[in-house]
C-alpha positions as CSV (number, residue, x, y, z in Angstrom):
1,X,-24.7,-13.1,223.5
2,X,-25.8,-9.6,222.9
3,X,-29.0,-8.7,224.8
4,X,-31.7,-5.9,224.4
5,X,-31.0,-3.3,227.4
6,X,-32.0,0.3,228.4
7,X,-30.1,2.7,230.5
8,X,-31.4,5.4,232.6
9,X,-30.5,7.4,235.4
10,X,-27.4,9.5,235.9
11,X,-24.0,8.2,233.9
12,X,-21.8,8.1,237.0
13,X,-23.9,7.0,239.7
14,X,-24.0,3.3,240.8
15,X,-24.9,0.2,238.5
16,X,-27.7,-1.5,239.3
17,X,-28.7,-4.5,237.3
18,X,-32.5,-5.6,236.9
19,X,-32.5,-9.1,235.3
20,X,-36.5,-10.4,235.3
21,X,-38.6,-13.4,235.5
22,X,-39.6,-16.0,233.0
23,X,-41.6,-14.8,230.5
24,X,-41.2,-11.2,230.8
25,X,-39.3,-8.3,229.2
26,X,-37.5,-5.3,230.5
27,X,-41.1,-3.3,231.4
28,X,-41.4,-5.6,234.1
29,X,-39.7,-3.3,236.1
30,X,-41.2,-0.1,235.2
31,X,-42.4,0.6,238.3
32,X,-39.1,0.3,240.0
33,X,-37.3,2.9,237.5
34,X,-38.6,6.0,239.3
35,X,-37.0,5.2,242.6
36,X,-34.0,3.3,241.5
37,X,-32.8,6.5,239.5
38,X,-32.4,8.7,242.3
39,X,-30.0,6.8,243.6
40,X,-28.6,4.6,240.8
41,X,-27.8,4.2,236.9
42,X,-30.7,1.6,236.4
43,X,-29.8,-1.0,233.3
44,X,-32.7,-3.2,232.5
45,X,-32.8,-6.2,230.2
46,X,-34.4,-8.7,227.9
47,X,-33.0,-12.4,228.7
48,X,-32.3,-14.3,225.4
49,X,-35.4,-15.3,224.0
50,X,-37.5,-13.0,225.3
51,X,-38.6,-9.2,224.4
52,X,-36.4,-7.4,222.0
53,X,-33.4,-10.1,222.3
54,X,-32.1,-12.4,220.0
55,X,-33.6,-15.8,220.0
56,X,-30.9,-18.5,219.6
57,X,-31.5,-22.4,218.8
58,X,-32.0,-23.9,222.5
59,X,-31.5,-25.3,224.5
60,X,-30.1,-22.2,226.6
61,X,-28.4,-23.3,229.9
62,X,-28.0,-20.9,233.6
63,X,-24.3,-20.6,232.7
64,X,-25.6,-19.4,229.5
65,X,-28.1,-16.7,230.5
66,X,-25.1,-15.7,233.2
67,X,-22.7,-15.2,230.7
68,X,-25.1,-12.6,228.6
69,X,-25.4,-10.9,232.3
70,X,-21.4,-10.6,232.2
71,X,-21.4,-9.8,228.8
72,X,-24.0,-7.0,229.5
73,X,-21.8,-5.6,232.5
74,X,-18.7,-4.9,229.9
75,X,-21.0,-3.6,227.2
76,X,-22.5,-0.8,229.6
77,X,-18.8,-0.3,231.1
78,X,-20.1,-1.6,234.6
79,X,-17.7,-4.8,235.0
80,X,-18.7,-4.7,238.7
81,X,-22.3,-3.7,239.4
82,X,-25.7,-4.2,241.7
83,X,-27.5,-7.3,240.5
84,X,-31.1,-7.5,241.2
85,X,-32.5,-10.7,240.0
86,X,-35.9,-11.9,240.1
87,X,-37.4,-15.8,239.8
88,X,-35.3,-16.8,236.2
89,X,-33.0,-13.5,236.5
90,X,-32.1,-14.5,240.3
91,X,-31.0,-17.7,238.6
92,X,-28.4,-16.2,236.4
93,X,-27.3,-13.9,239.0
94,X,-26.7,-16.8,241.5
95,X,-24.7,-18.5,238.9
96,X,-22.9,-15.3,238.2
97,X,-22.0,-14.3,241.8
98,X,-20.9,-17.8,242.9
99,X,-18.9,-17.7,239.2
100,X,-17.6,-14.6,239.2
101,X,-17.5,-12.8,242.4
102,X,-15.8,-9.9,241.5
103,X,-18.5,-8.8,239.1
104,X,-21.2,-8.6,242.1
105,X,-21.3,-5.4,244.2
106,X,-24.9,-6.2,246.4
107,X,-26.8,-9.0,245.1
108,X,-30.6,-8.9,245.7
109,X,-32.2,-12.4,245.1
110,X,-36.1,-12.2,244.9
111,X,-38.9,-14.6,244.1
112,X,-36.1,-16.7,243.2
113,X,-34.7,-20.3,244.3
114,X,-31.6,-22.8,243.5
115,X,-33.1,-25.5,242.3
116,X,-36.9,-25.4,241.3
117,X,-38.1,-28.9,240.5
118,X,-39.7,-31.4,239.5
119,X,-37.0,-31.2,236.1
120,X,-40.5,-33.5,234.3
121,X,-42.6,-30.2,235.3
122,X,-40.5,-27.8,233.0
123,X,-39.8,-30.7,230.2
124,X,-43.5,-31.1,230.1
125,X,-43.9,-27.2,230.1
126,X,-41.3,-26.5,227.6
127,X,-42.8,-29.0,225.5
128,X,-45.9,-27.7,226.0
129,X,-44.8,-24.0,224.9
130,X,-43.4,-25.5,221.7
131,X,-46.7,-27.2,220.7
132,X,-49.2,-24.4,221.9
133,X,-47.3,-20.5,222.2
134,X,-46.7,-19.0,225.7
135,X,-49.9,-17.5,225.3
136,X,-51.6,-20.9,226.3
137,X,-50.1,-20.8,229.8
138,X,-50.4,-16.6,230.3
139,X,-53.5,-16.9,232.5
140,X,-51.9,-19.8,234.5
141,X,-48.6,-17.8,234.8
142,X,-50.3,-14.3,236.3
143,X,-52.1,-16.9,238.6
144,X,-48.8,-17.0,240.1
145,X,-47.0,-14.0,239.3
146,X,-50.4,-12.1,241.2
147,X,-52.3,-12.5,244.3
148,X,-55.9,-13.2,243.4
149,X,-56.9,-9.9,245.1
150,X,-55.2,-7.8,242.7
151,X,-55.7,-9.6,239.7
152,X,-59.1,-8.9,240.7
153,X,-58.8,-5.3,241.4
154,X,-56.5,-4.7,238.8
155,X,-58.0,-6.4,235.4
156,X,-55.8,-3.8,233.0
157,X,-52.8,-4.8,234.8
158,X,-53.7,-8.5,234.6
159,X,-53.9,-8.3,230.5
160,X,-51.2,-6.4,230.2
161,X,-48.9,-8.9,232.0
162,X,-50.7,-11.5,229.7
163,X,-50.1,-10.4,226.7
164,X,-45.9,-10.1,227.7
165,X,-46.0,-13.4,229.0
166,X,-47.8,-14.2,225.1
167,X,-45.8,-12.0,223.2
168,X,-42.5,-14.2,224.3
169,X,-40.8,-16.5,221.7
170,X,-41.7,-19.6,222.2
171,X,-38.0,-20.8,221.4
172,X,-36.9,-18.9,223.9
173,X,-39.4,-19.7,226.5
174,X,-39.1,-23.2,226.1
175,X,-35.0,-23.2,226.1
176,X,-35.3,-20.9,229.5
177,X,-37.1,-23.6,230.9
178,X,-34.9,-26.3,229.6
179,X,-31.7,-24.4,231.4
180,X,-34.0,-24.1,234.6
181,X,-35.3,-28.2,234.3
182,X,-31.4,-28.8,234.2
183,X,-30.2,-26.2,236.9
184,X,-28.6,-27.4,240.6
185,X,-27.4,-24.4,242.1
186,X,-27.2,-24.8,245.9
187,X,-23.7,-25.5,246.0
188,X,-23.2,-21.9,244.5
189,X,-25.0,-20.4,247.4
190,X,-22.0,-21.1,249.9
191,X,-19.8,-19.7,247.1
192,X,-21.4,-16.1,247.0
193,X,-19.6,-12.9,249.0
194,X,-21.1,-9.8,247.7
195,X,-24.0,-9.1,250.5
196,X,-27.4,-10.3,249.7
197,X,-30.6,-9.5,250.3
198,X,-33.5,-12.3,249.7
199,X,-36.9,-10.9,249.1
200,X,-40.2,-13.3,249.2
201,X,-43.5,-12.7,248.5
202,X,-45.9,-14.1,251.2
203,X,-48.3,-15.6,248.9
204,X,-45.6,-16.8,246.6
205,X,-47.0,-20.2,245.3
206,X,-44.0,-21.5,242.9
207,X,-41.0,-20.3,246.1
208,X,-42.6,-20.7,249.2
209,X,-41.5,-18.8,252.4
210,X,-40.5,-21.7,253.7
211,X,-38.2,-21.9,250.0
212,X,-37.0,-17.9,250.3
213,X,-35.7,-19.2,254.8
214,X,-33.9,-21.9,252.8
215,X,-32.3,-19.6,250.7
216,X,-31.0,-17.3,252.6
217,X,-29.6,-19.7,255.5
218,X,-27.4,-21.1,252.7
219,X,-25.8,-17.6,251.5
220,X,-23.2,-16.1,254.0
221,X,-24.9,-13.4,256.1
222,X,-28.3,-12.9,253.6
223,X,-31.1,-11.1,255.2
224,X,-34.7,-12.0,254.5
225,X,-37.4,-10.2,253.9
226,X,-40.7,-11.1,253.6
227,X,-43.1,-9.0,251.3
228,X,-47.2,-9.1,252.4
229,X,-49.6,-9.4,250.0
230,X,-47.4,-10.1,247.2
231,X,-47.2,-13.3,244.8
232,X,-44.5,-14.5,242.6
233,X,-43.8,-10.8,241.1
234,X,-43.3,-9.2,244.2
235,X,-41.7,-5.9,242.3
236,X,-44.8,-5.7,240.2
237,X,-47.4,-6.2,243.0
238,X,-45.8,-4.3,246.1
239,X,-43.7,-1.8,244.2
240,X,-43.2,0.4,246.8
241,X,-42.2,-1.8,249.6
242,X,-40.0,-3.9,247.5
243,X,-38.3,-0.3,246.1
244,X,-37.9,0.8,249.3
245,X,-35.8,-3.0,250.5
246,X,-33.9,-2.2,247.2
247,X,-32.7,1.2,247.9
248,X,-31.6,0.7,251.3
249,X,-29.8,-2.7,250.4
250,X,-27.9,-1.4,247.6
251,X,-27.1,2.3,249.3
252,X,-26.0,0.1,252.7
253,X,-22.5,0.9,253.7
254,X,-19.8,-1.5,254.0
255,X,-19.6,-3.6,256.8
């Protein structure tokens, strides 16, 4: 399916792809775009449901939201590309990179895990979404995406995530959670070649540390990284150390 996406950055340097959390829309990674372009052609995108995408019927499986990252690669000519994915977008790119090798250049897999249960806990919250709006969970959702520090010390940044979280469809919310309540992807992990770089926030409470070690023992030669003083959206929180893991990842020679 045709997604919402914005290019930037120059036309023949290096795809990267920035595929985002749960609730969120392409200016989630806003504050990685400066960096990133110096190095890379930075394509950014709304998952189905969410943003400026379409919002099919759910409900919307992870082979699903990895086929509209494949689709996206051919539509911006980058059939093989960087893949940065993040909590749902780490989902899809698992699926993708275990699916379709070929298509994955680095993969960088953050805030992110292969199976993320209990499967009741996302019925109950898709259900939940359907009855009430997103909006009804935003403040419990930036209590994870955001340390309680900075969602102290950074109110503004606190509502604006909020009202993104409440501005999703909640079609598409529900049906992302659907494909996540149904999703088993540790055999994949084994499956993936393209080098991979897992990236944790410390105070992550939806993947633990102990989740993101897990993680990366199961993919062929993954290094972890740990990011301090970072929750669930480690990109958002710790912008500068996380661009700084991305850059040298992606620029990494072959070994």
């Amino acid at each position: 399916m045709p997604v919402h996406y914005l290019v930037q950055g120059a036309a023949r340097a290096p795809t990267v792809i920035l595929a985002g959390s749960l609730g969120s829309t392409l200016s989630m990674w806003d504050r990685q775009v400066e960096a990133l372009t110096e190095h890379f052609r930075v394509v950014r995108y709304d998952a189905r449901g969410h943003g400026s995408s379409p919002v099919p019927p759910g409900p919307y499986s992870i082979d699903d939201l990895a086929d509209d990252l494949a689709a996206l690669q051919d539509t911006v000519g980058a059939p093989r590309a960087h893949i940065v994915g993040l909590s749902l977008g780490g989902m899809a790119a698992i699926r993708l990179a275990a699916r379709e090798p070929a298509r994955v250049d680095r993969l960088v897999l953050a805030c992110t895990a292969a199976a993320m249960g209990p499967p009741k806990a996302w019925a109950e919250r898709a259900a939940a979404v359907r009855a009430q709006g997103p909006g009804a969970l935003a403040d419990a959702v930036t209590g994870r995406w955001l340390t309680g520090g900075y969602r102290r010390e950074h109110p503004a940044d606190v509502a604006l995530l909020v009202s993104m979280i409440a501005s999703t469809a909640a079609e598409g919310y529900a049906s992302c959670c659907t494909a996540i309540e149904h999703m088993d992807l540790r055999a994949d992990l084994a499956q993936i070649t393209a080098p991979t770089l897992v990236i944790g926030g410390r105070d992550d409470p939806s993947i633990t540390v102990a989740d993101q070690q897990q993680l990366a023992a199961a993919v062929q030669g993954a290094r972890l990284r740990i990011v301090d003083r970072a929750a669930h959206l480690a990109s958002f929180e710790q912008p500068d150390v996380v661009n700084a893991l991305l850059i040298d990842h992606l620029t990494a020679a072959a070994t």
